[in-house]
N, C-alpha and C positions, 0 to 999 in steps of 0.2 A: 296832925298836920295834914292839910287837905291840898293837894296838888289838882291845879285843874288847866283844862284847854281853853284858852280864853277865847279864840277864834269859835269852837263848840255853843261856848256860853251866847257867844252874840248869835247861834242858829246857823254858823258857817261852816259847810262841808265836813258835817257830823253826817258819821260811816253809817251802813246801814243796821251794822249789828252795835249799835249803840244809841239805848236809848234816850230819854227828854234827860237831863243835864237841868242842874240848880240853876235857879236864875238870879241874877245881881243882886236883887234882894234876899233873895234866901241865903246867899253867900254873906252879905254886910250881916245877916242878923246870926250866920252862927257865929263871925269872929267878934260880932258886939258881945255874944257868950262867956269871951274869955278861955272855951274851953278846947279853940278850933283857931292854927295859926293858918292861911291862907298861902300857898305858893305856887309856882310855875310850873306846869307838866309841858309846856311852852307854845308858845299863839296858835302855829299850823303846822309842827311838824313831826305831829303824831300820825301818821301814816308809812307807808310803804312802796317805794317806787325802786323802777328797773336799775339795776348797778352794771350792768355789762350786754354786749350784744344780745344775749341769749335771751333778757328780759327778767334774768333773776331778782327777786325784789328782797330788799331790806330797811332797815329804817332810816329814815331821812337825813336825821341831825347828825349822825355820825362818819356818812361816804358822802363822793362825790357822784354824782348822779349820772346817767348815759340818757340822753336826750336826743331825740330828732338828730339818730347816724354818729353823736360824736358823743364824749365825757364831760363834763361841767368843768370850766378852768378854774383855777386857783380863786383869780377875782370871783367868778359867780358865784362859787362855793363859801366864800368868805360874806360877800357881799346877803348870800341868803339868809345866813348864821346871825347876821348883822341884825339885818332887818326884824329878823324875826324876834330877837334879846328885845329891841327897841319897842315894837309892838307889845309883846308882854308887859313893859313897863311902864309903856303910855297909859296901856288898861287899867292894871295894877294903879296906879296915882290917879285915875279918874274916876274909878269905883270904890276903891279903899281907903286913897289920900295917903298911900304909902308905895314903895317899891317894893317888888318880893325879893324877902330874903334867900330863897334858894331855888335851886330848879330840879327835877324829876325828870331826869332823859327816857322819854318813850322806850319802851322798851329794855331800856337799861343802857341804848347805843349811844355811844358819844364820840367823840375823837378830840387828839389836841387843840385842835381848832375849834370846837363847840364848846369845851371846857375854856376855855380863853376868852372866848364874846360871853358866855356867860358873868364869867368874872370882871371883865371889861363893863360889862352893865350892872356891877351890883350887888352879884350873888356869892353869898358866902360861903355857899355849901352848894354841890351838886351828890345828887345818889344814882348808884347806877345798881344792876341787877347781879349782884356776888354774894355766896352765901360768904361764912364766916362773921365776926363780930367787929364793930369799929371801937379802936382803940383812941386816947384824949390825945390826936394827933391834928396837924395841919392836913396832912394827908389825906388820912380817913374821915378829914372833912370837906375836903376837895372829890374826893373820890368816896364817897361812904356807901358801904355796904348796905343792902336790903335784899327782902327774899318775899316771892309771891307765897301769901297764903293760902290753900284752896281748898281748906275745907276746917273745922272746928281743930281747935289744937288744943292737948290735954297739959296735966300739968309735966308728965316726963317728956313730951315733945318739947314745949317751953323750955324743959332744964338745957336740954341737948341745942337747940336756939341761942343759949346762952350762955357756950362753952366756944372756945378760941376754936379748936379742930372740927368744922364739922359742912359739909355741902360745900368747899369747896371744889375748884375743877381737881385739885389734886390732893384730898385731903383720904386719899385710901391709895393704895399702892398702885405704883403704875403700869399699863399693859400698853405699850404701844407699839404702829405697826407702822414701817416707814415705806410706802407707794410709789411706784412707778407712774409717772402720769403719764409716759410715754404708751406704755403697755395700754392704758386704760380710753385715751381719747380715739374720737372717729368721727368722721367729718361727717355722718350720718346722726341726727339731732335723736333719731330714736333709740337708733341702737348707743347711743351714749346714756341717754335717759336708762337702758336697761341696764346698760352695765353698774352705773352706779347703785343701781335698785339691789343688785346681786352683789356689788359690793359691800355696800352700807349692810346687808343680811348676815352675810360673810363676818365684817369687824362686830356686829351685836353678840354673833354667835359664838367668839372669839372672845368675847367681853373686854372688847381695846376702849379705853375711855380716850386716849392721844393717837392723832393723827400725825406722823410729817408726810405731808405731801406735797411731790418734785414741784416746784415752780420753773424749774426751766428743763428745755428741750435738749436732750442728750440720747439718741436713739443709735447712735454708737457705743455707747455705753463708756467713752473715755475718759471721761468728768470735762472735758474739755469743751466750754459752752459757748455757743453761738446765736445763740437765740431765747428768749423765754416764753413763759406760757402766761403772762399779764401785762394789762397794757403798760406803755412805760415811754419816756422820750430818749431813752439812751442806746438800746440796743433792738435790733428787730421782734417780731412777736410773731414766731411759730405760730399760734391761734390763742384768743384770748378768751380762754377756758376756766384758767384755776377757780375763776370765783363760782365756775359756774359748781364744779366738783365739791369746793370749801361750803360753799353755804349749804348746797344738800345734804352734807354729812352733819355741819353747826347745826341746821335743824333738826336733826336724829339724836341730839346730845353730845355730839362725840366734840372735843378740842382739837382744834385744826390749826395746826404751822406750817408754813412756808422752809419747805428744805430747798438752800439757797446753797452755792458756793460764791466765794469774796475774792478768788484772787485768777479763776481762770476763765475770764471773758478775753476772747481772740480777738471782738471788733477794737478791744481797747489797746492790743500789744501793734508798737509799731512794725511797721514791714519789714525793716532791719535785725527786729527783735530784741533793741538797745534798751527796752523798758521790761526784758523780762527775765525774771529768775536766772543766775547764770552757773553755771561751774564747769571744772576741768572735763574733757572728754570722755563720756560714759560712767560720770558722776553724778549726772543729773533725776533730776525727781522724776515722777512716774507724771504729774499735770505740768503740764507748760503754760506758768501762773505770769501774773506783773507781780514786777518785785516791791513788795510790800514798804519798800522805802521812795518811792515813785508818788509820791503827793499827788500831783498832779493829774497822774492816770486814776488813781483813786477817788480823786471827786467825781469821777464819770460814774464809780461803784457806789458812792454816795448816794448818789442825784439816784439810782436805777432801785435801791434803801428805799428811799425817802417815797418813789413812786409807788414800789410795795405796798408801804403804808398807806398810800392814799388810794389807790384802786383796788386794794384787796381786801376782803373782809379776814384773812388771817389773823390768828390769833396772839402770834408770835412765829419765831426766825429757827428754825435749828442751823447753824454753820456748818456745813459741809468741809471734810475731814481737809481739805483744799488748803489749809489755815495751817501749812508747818513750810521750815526748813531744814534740808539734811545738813549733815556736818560738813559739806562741803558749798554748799551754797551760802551767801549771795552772792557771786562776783561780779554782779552788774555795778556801770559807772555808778548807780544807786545805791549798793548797798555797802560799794568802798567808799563813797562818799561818807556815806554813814557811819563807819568806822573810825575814819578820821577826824571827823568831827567828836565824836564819842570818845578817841583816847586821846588824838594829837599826836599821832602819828601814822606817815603812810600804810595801808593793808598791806601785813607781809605776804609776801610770794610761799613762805613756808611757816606756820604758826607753830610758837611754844603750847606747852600745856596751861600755862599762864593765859597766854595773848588767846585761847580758844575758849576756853572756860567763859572767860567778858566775855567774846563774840557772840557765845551761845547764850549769853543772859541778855546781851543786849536783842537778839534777834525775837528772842520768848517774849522779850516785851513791846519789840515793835507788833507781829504779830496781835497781842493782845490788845494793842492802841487801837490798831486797826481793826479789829472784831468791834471794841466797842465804838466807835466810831460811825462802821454800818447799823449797829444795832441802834445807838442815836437818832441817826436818820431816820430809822423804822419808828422808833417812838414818836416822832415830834407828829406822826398819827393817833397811834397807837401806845400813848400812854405807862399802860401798867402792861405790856406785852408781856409775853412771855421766852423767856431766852435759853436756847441750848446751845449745844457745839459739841461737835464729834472730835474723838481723841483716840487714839492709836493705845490697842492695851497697851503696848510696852511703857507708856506712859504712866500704867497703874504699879504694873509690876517689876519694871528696870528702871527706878527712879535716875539712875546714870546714861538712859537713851533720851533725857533731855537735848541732851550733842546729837542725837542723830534726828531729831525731831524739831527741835525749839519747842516741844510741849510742855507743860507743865502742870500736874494734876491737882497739886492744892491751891495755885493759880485759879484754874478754872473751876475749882469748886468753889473761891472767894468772887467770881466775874459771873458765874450764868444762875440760872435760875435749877438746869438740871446739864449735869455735865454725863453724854452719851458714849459709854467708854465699846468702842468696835470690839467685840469678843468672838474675834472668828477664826475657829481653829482649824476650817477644811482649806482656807485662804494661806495660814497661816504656816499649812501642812506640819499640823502637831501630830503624834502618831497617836495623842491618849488626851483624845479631847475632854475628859473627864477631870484629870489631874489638869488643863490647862485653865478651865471655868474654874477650880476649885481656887487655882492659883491667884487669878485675876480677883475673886471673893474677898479671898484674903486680903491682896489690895487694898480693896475699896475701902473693908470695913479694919483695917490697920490707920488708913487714912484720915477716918472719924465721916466716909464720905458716902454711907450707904444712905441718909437718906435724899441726898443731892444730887444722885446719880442713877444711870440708868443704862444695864449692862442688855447689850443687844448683841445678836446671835443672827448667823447668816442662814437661810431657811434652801440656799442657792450652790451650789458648790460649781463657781463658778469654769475650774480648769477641770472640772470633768463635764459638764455643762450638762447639768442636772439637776433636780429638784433633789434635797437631803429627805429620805423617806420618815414618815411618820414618828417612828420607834426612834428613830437618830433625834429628829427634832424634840420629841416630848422629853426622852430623854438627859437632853441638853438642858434644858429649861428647867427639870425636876433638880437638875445637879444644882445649875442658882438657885434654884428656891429652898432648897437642906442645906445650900450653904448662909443661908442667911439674906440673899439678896433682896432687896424691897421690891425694886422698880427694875422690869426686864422689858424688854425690844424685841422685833426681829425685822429682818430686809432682805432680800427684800419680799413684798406681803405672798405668800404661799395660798392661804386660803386655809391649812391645816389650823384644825382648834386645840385653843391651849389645855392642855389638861387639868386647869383650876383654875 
């Protein structure tokens, strides 16, 4: 199968570093062959242009572009994807006398929307750039796998090529490291350029193959958000940064998400505070969230989703820990509405063990509506994203702190891609943080959930307000890793290297 640029072929704004291209005849006479199917690498939009103020570039078909001061709207961005399917086509049936059957996204970038005019035009199959194998799926023909080859391959490279586990982003265990972006930006274009230079050195030497890094602005450290760090039409934007930070690190290798929270944006809680989270007097949760049964206020978290995906080259969403209720919340007119509705009868003033037990499954699975629901949003860019969410050990190891949480662990190892269980025992003030990691292990891997999971460790002791030294950290981490743990974390990034 030979993928070409048909804009190329006709001599149009082929790059410098690419040389003379087959020409219309020599293309009709290798498919007259029989031995050579001809497809779309697509008309013009194998190149690379600016994604955000800074000028960072990426490929075309799959962002929205930042042009002369502004972003590319919806329509343009659509109407580009359009044009460009149509041109291919036109070519295709005037040189070949057929439509091509599939398209080859430059680069491997695409997004929902370039996957969709694709298909809109024709094409039955798109590939993008993932190692692993395609399996006799819709899927894996919609989205099929491929991998550059770049240099002679023998025959044990081919076997290994030809096995389900193998190149992809998480196909060896995971080491990741969750960022401050707060810490890291500076309004000075250099010295941010350096920082990351020293950071990106820092995670290589660390060997983190996973990024989450902050997309929103929290420099109080409350979780309490007011602002983010991408552009977006729902909420103010701190400086619109993240992609600048995401795409320098995606260029170094490394898989970059977006660490989000879902339920505590301030612009969206009314002045009253009649939309947010509520319970009895000095019961309440540590963020002052909207309350997760508030539809309404939630299409604004939607809409702010959706933006994500489309101005950020993120890889996927981790959910910040923001995503629970204690056993005393909700008692906003929202979430006694919700009640009533859900048993048919008024929220008592004082709940049986009965009447608490429902409360606390219905609320685990509002919650969980609502996760998936942002993470929808994020996909209808971003495809095959990748999805995590952060969960409170106790969740691992007090399967009965579901009531103090609404978490639930075999829940979220059935909903994300990798479920980040918080394992911080100087937070936590355990006195034997040894036995407490060993504890949490056991969890996970009673669960059946070590390898969908990804136990993270505090690098920060936050109420003595200090860095955890060296010997503490390595040590931490050696405990999960004799306990068996696959995929370990830590937060927040330290700079200290992992010991393996």
């Amino acid at each position: 199968m030979l993928a070409i640029v048909t804009s190329w072929t006709d001599g149009e704004g082929l790059p410098s570093d690419v040389r003379a291209t087959a020409t219309w005849d020599e293309l009709r006479e290798m498919e007259k062959s029989g031995l050579v199917t001809l497809v779309s690498h697509t008309h013009a939009l194998h190149k690379q242009l600016a994604l955000d103020p800074q000028g960072d570039r990426n490929g075309i078909a799959g962002y929205r572009l930042y042009l002369n001061g502004r972003y590319e709207s919806e329509e343009e961005y659509h109407r580009r994807l359009e044009n460009d399917m149509a041109a291919v086509q036109t070519q295709f049936r005037k040189q070949f006398g057929h439509p091509s059957r599939a398209m080859v996204w430059p680069y491997g970038i695409y997004s929902g929307a370039s996957i969709q005019a694709a298909r809109d035009h024709g094409m039955k199959a798109t590939f993008l750039l993932d190692g692993g194998v395609n399996d006799p799926t819709l899927h894996d023909q919609i989205y099929a796998k491929r991998m550059i080859i770049t240099s002679d391959t023998d025959v044990k490279r081919l076997q290994k090529l030809m096995t389900k586990d193998h190149d992809t982003w998480d196909s060896k265990p995971l080491r990741m490291a969750q960022i401050d972006l707060d810490n890291l930006i500076d309004p000075d274009a250099k010295v941010l350029k350096r920082r990351i230079l020293d950071l990106t050195e820092q995670l290589q030497a660390s060997k983190i193959q996973l990024v989450a890094l902050q997309a929103f602005a929290d420099p109080d450290g409350d979780g309490n958000v007011d602002k983010v760090y991408f552009y977006n039409k729902e909420v103010p934007v701190a400086a619109d940064v993240f992609n600048t930070v995401a795409l320098n690190l995606q260029q170094q290798g490394f898989t970059v998400v977006a660490w989000l929270p879902t339920l505590t944006y301030q612009p969206f809680i009314a002045k009253d505070g009649s939309n947010a989270v509520q319970a009895p007097k000095g019961k309440g949760g540590w963020y002052r969230r909207l309350s997760p049964f508030d539809t309404q206020s939630l299409d604004k978290v939607k809409a702010l989703y959706r933006d994500l995906g489309r101005y950020t080259s993120a890889d996927g969403v981790l959910l910040q820990d923001d995503l629970y209720l204690n056993d005393f919340e909700d008692q906003s007119s929202y979430g006694k509405a919700a009640y009533t509705r859900a048993f048919g009868e008024p929220f008592p003033a004082k709940m049986t063990k009965a009447q608490q037990a429902r409360w606390t499954k219905l609320k685990t699975r509002q919650l969980d509506t609502v996760a998936g629901e942002m993470l929808a949003a994020f996909k209808e860019s971003r495809p095959n994203a990748i999805t995590l969410r952060d969960i409170y050990d106790a969740a691992v190891t007090e399967p009965e702190s579901e009531t103090w949480f609404a978490q639930n662990y075999q829940d979220c190892l059935k909903s994300y891609d990798y479920t980040v269980v918080m394992a911080y025992p100087q937070m936590d003030k355990e006195d034997n943080p040894t036995a407490f990691l060993k504890q949490v292990a056991k969890g996970v891997k009673a669960a059946g959930g070590n390898t969908k999971t990804i136990v993270k460790i505090q690098t920060y002791d936050w109420d003595k307000e200090k860095w955890l030294d060296g010997k503490t950290f390595r040590d931490e981490l050696q405990t999960l890793k004799k306990a068996g743990i696959r995929n370990r974390g830590t937060y927040p990034q330290s700079f200290v290297k992992w010991s393996d």
